[in-house]
PDB file with one MODEL, atoms N, CA, C and O in Angstrom:
MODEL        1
ATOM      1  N   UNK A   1     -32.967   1.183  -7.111  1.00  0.00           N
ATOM      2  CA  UNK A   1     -32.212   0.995  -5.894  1.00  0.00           C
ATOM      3  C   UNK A   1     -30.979   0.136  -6.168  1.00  0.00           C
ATOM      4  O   UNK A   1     -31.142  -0.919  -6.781  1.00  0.00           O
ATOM      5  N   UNK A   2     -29.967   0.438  -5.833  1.00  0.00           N
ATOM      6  CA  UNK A   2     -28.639  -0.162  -5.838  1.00  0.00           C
ATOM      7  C   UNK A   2     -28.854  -1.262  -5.349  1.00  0.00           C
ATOM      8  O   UNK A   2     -29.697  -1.418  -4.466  1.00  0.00           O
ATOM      9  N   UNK A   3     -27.911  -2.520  -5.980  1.00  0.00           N
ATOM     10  CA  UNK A   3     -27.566  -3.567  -5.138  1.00  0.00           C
ATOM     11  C   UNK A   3     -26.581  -4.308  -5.028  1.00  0.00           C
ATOM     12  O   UNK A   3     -26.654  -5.534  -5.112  1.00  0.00           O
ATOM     13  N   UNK A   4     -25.107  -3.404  -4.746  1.00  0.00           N
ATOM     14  CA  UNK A   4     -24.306  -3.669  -4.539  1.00  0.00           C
ATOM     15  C   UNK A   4     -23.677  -5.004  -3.995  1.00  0.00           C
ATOM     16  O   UNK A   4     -23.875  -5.564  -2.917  1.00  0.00           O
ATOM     17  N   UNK A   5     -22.653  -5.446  -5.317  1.00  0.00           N
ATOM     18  CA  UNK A   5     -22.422  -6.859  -4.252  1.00  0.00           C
ATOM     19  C   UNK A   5     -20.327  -6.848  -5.007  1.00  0.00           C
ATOM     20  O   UNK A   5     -19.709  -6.086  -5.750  1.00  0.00           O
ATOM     21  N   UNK A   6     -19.985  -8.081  -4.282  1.00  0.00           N
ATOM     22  CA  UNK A   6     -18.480  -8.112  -4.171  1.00  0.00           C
ATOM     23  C   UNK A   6     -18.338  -9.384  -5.003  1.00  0.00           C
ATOM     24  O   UNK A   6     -18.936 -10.237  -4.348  1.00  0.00           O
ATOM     25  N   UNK A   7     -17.918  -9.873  -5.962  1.00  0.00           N
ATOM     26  CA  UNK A   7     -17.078 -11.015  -6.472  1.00  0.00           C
ATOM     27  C   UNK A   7     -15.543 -10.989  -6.831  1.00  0.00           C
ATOM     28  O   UNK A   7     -14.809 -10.058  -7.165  1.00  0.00           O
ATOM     29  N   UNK A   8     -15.280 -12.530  -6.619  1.00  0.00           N
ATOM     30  CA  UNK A   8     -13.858 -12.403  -6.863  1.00  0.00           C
ATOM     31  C   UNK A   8     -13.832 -13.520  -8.468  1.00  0.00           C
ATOM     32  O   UNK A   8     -14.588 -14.452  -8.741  1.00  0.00           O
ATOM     33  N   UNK A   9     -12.770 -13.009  -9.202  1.00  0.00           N
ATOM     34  CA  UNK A   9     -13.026 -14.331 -10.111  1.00  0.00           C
ATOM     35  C   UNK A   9     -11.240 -14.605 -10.126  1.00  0.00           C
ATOM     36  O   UNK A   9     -10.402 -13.849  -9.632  1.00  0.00           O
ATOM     37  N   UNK A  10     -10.981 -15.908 -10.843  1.00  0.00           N
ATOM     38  CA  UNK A  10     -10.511 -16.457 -11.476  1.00  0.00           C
ATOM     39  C   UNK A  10     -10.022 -16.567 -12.430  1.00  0.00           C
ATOM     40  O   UNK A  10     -10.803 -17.230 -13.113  1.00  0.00           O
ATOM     41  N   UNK A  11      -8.779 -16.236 -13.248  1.00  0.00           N
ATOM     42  CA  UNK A  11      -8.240 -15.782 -14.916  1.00  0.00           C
ATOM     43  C   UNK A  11      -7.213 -16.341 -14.947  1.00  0.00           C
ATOM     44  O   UNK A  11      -6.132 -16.090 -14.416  1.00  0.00           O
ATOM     45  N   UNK A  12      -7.656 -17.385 -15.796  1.00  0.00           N
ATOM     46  CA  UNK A  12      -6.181 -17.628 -16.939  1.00  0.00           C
ATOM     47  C   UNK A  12      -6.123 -16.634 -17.915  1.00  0.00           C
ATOM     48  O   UNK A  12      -6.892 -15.824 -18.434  1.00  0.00           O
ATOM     49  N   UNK A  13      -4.403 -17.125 -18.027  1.00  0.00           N
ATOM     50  CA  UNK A  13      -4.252 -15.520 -19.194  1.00  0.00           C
ATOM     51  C   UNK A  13      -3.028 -14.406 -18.823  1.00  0.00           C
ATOM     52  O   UNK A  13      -2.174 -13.670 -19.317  1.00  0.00           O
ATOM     53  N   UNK A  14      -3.626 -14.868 -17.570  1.00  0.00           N
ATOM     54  CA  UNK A  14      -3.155 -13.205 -16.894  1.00  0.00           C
ATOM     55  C   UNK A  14      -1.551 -13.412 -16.886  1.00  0.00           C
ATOM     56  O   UNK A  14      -1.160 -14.397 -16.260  1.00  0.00           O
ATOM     57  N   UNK A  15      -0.627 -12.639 -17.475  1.00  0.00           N
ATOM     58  CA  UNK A  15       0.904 -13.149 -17.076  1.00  0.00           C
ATOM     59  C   UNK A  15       1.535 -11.580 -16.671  1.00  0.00           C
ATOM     60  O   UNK A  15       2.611 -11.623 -16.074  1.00  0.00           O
ATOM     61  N   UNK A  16       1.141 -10.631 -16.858  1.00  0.00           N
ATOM     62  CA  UNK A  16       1.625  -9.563 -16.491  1.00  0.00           C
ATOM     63  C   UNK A  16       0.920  -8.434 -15.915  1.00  0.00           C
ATOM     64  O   UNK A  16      -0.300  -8.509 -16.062  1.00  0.00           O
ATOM     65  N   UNK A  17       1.428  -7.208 -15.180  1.00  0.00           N
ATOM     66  CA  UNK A  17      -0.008  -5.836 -14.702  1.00  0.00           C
ATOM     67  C   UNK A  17      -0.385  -5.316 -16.080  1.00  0.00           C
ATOM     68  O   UNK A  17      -1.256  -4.448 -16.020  1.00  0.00           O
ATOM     69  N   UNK A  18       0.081  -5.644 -17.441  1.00  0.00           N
ATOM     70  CA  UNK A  18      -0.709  -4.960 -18.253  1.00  0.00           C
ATOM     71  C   UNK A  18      -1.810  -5.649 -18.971  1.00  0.00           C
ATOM     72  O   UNK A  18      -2.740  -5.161 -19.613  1.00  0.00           O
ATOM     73  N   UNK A  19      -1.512  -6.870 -18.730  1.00  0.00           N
ATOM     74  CA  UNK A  19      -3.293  -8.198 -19.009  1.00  0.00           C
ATOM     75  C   UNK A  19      -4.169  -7.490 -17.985  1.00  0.00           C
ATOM     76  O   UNK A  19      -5.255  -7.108 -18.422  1.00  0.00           O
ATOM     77  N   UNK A  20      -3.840  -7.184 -16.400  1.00  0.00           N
ATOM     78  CA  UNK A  20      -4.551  -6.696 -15.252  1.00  0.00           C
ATOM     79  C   UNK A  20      -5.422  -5.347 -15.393  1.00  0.00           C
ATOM     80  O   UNK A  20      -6.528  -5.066 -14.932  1.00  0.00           O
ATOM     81  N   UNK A  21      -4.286  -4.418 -16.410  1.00  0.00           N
ATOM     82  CA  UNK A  21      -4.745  -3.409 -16.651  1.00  0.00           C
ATOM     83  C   UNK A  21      -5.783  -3.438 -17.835  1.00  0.00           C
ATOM     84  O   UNK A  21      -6.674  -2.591 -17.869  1.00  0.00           O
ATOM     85  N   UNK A  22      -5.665  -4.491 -18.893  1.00  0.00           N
ATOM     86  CA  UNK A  22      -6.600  -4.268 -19.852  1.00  0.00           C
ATOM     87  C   UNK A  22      -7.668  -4.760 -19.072  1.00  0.00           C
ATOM     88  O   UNK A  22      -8.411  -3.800 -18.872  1.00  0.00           O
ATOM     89  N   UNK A  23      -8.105  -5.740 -18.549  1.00  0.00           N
ATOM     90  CA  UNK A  23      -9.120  -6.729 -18.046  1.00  0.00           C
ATOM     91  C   UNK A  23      -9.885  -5.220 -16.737  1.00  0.00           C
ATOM     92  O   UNK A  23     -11.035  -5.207 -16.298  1.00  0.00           O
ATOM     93  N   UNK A  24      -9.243  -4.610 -16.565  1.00  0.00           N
ATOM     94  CA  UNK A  24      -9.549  -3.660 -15.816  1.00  0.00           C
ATOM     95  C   UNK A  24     -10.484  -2.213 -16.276  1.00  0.00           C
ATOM     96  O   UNK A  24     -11.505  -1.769 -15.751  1.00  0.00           O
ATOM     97  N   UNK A  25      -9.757  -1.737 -17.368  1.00  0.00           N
ATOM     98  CA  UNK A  25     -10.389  -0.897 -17.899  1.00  0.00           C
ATOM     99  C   UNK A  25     -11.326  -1.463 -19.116  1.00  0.00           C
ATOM    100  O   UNK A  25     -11.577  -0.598 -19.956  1.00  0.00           O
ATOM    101  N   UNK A  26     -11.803  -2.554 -19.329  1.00  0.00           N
ATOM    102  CA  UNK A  26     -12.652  -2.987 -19.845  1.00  0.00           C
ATOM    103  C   UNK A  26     -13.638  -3.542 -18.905  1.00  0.00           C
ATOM    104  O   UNK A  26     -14.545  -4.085 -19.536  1.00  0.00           O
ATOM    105  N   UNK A  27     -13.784  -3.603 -17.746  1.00  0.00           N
ATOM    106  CA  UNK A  27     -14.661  -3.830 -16.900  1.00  0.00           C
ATOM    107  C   UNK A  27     -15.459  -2.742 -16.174  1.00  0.00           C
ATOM    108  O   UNK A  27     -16.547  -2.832 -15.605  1.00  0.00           O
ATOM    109  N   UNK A  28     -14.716  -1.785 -16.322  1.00  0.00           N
ATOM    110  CA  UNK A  28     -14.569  -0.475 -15.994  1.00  0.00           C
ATOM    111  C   UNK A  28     -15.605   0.574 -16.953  1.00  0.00           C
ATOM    112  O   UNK A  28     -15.988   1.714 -16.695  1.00  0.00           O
ATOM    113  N   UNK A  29     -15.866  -0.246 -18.076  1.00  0.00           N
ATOM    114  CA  UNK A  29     -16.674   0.136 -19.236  1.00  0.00           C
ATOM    115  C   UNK A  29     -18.228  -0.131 -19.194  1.00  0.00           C
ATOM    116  O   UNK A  29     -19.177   0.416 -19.756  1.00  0.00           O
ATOM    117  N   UNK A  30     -18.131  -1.101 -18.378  1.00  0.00           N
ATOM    118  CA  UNK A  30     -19.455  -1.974 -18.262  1.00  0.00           C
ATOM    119  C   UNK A  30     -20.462  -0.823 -17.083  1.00  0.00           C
ATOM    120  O   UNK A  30     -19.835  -0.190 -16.233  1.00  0.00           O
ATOM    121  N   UNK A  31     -21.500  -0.728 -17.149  1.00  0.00           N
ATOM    122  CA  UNK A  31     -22.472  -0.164 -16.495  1.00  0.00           C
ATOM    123  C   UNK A  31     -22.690  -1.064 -14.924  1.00  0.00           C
ATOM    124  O   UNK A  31     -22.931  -2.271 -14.936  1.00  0.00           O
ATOM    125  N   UNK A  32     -22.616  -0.600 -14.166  1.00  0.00           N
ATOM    126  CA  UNK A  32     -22.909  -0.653 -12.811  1.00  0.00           C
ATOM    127  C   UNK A  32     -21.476  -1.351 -12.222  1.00  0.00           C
ATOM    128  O   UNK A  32     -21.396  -1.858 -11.103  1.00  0.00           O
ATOM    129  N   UNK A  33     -20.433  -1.280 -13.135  1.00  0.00           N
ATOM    130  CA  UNK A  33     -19.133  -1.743 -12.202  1.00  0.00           C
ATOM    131  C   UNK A  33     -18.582  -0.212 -11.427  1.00  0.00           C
ATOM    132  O   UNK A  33     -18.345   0.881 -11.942  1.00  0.00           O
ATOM    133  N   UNK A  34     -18.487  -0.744  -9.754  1.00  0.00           N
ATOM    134  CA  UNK A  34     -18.322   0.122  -9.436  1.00  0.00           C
ATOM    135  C   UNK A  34     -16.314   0.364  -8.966  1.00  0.00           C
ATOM    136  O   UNK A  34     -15.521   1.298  -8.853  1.00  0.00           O
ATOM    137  N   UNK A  35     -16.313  -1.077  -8.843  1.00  0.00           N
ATOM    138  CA  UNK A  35     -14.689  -1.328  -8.698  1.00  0.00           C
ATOM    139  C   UNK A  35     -14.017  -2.107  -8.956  1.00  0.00           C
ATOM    140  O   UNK A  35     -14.386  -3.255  -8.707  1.00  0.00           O
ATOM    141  N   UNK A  36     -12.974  -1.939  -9.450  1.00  0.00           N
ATOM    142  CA  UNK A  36     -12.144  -3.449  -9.937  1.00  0.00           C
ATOM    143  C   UNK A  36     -10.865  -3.622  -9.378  1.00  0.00           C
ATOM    144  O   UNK A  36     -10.329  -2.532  -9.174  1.00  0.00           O
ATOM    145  N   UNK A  37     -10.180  -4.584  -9.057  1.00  0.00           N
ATOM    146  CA  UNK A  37      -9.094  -4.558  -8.195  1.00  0.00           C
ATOM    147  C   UNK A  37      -8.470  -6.235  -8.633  1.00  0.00           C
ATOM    148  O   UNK A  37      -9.119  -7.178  -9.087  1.00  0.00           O
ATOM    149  N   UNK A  38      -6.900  -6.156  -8.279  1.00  0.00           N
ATOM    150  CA  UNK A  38      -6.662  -7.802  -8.471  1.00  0.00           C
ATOM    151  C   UNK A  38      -5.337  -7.908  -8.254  1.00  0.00           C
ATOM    152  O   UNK A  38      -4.779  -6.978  -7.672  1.00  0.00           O
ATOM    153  N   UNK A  39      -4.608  -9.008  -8.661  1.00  0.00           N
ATOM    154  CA  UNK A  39      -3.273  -9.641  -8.142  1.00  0.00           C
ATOM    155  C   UNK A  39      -2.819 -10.496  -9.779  1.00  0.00           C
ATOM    156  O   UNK A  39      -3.299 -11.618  -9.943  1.00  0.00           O
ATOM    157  N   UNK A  40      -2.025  -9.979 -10.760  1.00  0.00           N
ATOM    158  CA  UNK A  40      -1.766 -10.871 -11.641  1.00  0.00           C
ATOM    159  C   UNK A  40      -0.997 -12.360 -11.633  1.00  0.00           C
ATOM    160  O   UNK A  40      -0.749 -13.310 -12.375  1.00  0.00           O
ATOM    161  N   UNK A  41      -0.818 -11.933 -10.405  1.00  0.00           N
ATOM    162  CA  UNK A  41       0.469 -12.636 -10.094  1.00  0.00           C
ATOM    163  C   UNK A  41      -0.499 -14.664  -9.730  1.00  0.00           C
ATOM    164  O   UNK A  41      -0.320 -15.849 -10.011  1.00  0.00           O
ATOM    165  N   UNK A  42      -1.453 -13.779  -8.976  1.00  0.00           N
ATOM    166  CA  UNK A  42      -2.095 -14.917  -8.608  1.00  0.00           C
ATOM    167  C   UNK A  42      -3.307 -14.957  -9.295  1.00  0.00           C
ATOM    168  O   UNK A  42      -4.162 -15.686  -8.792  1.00  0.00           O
ATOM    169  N   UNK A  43      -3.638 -14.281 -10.450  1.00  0.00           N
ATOM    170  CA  UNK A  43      -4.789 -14.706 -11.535  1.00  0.00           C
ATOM    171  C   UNK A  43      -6.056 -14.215 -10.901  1.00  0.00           C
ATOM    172  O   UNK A  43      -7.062 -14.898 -11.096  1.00  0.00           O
ATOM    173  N   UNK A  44      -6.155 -13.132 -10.171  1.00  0.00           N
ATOM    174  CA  UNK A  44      -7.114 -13.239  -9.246  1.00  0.00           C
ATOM    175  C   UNK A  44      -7.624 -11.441  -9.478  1.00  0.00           C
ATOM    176  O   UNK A  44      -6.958 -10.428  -9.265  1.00  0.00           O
ATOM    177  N   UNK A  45      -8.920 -11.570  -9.941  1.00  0.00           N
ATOM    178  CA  UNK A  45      -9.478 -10.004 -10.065  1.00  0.00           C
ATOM    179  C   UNK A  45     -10.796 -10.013  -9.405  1.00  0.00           C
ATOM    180  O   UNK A  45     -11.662 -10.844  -9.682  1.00  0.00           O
ATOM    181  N   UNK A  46     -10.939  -9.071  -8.521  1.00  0.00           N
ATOM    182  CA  UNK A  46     -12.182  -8.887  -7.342  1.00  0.00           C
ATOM    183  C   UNK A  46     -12.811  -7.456  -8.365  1.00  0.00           C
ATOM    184  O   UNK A  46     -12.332  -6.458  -8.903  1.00  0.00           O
ATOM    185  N   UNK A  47     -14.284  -8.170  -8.194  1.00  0.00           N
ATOM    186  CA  UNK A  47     -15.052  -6.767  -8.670  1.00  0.00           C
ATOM    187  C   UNK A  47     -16.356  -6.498  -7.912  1.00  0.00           C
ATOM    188  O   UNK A  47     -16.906  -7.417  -7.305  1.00  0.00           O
ATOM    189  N   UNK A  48     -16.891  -5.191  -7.934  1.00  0.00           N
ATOM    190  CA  UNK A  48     -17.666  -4.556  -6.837  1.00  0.00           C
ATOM    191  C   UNK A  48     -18.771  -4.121  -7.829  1.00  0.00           C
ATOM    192  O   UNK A  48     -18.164  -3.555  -8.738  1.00  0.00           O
ATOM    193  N   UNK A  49     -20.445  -4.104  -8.172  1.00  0.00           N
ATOM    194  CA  UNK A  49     -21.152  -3.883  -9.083  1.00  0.00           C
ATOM    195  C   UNK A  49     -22.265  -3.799  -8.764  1.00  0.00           C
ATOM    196  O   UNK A  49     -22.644  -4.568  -7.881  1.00  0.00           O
ATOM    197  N   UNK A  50     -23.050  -3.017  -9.241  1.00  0.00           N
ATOM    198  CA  UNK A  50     -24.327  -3.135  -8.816  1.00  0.00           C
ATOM    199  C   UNK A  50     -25.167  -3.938  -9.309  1.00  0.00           C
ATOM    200  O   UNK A  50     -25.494  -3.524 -10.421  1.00  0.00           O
ATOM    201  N   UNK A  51     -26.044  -5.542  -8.855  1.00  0.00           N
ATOM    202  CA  UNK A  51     -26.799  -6.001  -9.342  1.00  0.00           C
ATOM    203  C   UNK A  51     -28.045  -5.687  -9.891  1.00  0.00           C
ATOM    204  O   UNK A  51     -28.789  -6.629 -10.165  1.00  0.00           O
ATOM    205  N   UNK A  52     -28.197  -5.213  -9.979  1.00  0.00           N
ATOM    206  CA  UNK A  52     -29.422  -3.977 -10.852  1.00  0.00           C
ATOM    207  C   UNK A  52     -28.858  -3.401 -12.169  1.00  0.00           C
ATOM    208  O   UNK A  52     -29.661  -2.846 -12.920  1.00  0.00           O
ATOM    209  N   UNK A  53     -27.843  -3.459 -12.447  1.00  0.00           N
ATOM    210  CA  UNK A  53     -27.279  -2.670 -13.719  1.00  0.00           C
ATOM    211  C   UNK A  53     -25.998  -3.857 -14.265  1.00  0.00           C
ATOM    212  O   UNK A  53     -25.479  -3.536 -15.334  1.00  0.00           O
ATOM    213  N   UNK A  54     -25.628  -4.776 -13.815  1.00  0.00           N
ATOM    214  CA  UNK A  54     -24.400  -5.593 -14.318  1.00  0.00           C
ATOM    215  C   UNK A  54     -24.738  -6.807 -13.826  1.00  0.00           C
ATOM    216  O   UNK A  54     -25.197  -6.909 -12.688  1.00  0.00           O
ATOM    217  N   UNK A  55     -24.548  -7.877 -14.635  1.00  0.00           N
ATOM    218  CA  UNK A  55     -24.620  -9.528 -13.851  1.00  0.00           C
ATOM    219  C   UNK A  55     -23.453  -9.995 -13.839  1.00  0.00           C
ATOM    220  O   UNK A  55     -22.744  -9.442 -14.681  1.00  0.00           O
ATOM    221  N   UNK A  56     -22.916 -10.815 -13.220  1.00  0.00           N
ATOM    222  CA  UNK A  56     -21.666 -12.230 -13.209  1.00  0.00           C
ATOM    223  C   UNK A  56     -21.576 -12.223 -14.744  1.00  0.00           C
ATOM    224  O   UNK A  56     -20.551 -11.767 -15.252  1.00  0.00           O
ATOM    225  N   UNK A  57     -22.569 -12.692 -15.527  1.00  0.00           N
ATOM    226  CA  UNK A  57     -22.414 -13.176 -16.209  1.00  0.00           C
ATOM    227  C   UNK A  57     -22.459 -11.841 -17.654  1.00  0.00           C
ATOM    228  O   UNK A  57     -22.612 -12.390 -18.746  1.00  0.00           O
ATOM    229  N   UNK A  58     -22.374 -10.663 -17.714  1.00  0.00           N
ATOM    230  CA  UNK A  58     -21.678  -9.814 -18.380  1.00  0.00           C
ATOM    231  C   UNK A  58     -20.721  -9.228 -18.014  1.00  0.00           C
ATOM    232  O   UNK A  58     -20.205  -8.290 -18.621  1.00  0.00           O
ATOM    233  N   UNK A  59     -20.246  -9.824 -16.686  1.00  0.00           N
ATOM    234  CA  UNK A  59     -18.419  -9.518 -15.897  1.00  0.00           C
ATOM    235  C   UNK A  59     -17.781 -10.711 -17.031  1.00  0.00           C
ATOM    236  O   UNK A  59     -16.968 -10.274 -17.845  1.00  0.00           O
ATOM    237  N   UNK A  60     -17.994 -11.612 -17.071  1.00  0.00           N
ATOM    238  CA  UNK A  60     -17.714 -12.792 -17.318  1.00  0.00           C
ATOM    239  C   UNK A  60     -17.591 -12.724 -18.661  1.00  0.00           C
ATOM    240  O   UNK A  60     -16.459 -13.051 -19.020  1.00  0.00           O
ATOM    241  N   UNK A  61     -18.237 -12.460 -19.443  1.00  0.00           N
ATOM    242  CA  UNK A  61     -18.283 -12.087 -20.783  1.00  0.00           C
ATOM    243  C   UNK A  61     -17.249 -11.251 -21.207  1.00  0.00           C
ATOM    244  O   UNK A  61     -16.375 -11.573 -22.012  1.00  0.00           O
ATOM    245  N   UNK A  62     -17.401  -9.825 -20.473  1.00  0.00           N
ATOM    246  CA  UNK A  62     -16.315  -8.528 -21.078  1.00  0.00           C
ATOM    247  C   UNK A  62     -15.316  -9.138 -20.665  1.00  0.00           C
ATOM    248  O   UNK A  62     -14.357  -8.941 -21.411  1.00  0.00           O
ATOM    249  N   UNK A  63     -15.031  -9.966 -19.594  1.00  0.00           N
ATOM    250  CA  UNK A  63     -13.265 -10.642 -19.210  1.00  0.00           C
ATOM    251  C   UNK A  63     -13.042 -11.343 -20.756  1.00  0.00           C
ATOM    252  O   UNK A  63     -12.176 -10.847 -21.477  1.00  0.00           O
ATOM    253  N   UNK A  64     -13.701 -12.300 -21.162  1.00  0.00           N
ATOM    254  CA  UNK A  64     -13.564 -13.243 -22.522  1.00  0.00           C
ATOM    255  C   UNK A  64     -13.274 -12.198 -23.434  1.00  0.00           C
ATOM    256  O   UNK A  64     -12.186 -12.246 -24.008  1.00  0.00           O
ATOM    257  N   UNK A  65     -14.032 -11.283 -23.667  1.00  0.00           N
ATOM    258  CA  UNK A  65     -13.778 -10.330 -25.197  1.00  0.00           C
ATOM    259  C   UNK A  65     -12.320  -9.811 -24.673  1.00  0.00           C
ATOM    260  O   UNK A  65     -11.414  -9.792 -25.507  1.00  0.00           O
ATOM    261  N   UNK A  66     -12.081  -9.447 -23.516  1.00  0.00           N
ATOM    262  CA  UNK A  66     -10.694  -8.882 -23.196  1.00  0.00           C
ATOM    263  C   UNK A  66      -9.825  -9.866 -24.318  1.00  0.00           C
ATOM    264  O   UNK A  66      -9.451  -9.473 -25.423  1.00  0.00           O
ATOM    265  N   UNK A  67      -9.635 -11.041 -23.834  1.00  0.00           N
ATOM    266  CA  UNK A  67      -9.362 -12.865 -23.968  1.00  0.00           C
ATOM    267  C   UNK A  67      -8.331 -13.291 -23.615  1.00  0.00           C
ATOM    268  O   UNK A  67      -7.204 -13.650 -23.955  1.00  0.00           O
ATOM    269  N   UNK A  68      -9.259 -13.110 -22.545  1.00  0.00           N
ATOM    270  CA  UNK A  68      -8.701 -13.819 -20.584  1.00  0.00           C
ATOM    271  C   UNK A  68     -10.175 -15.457 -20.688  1.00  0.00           C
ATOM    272  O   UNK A  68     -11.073 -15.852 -21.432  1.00  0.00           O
ATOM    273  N   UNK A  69      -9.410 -15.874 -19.199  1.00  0.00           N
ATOM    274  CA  UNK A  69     -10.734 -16.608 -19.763  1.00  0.00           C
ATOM    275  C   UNK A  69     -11.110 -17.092 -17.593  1.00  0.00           C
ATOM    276  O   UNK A  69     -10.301 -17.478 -16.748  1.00  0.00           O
ATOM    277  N   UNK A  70     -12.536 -16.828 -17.469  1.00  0.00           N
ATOM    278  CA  UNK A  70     -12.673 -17.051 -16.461  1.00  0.00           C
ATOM    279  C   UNK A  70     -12.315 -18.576 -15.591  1.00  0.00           C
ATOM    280  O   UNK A  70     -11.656 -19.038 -16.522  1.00  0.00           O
ATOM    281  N   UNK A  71     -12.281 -19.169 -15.023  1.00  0.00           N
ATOM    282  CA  UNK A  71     -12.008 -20.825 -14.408  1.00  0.00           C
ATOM    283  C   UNK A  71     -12.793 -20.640 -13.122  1.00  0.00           C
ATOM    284  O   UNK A  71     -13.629 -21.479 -12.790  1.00  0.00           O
ATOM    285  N   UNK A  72     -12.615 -19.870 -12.600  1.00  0.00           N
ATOM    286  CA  UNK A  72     -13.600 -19.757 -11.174  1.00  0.00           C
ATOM    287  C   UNK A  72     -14.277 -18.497 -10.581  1.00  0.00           C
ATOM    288  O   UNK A  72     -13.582 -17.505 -10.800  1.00  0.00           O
ATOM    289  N   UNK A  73     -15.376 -18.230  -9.923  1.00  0.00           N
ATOM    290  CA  UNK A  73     -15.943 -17.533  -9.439  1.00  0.00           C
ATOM    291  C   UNK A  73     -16.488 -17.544  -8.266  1.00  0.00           C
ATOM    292  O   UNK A  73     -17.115 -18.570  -8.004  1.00  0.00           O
ATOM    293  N   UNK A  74     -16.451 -16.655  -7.393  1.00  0.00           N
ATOM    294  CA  UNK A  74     -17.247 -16.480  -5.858  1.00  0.00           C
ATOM    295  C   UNK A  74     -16.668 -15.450  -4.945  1.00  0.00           C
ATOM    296  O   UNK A  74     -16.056 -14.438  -5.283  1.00  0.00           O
ATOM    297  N   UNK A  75     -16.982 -15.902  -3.609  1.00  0.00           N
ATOM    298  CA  UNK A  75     -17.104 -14.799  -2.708  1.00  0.00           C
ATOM    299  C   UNK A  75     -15.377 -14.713  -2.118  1.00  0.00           C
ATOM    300  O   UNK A  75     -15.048 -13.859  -1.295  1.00  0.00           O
TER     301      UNK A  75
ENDMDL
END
């Protein structure tokens, strides 16, 4: 059973839409991400996932291997 949930995180790093775009399609890779969305401008990437198949904390991870680096997380 799905268990869809919404986070927003936090990225240093980010200086242009093509940091946005990598950090994107590498999240995009991960199993149960269902959406990714964000603002480079303001360091800010919202993701949509199913808790049953993805945690925070392998969002959090694939952002680092990108190498971005998270600072904050929540709703």
């Amino acid at each position: 059973m799905e268990k869809n949930k919404a986070v927003a995180f936090s990225i240093s790093g980010m200086h242009c839409n093509s940091c946005l775009m990598l950090i994107k399609m590498g999240l995009q890779e991960l199993e149960g991400v269902k959406e990714v969305s964000g603002n480079w401008e303001k360091g800010k990437v919202q993701v949509a996932f199913d808790e049953s198949k993805a945690s925070i904390k392998d969002i959090m991870k694939k952002i680092e291997q990108e190498g971005y680096k998270v600072v904050e997380y929540g709703k």
